[in-house]
N, C-alpha and C positions, 0 to 999 in steps of 0.2 A: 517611654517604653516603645519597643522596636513593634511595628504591626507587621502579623503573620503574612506572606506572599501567599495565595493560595492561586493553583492552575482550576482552570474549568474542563474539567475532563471530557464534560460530550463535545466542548467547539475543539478539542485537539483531537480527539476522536473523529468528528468528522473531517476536519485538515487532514488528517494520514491517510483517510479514505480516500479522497477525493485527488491528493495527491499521486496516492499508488495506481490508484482510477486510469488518470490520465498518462501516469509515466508506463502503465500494460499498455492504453493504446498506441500511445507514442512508440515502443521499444516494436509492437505489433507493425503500424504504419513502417517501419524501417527496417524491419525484417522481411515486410511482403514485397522490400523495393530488392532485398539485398545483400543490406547489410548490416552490421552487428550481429553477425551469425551467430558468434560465438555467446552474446549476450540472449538471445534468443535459445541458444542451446543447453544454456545456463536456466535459464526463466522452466524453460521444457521439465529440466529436472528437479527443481524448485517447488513448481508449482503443478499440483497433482493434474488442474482440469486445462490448462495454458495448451494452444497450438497455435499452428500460422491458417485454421477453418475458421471460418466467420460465428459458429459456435465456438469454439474455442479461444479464439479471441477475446468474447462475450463472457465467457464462461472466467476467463482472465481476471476477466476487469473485474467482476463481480468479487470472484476470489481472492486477487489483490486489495480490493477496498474492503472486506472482512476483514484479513491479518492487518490489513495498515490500521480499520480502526481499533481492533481490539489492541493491539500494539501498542499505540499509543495515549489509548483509554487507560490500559494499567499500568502504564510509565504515569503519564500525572498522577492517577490515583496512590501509586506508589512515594511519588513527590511531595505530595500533599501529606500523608503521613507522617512521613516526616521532617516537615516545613513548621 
């Protein structure tokens, strides 16, 4: 008999975090040189608390790693049901 795959919801949860974390400061980092404006301006509309102020940057990354982990907390828990 086949054994069940199951995901681990809180380490993929923190993965999205962490990942969204980093890809706000990075898009942030690159927007304060310049460029990816448009991706920046994108992020701006996106993202309610997102700007190019050292709060809002902060405010980014926070709010990025909430949607990432819940994101991807309900996608495995969703997986796992019906896995």
């Amino acid at each position: 008999m086949a054994e069940k795959t199951r995901l681990n919801e809180l380490a993929l949860g923190y993965a999205g975090a962490i990942l969204a974390g980093v890809h706000m400061l990075l898009l942030s980092i690159l927007g304060l040189l310049g460029l990816y404006q448009g991706a920046v301006s994108q992020m701006q509309q996106l993202h309610l608390f997102f700007s190019l102020s050292t709060v809002g940057i902060l405010a980014g990354i926070v709010e990025g790693a909430i949607v990432g982990f819940i994101g991807l907390y309900a996608l495995a828990w969703v997986y796992n049901k019906f896995a």
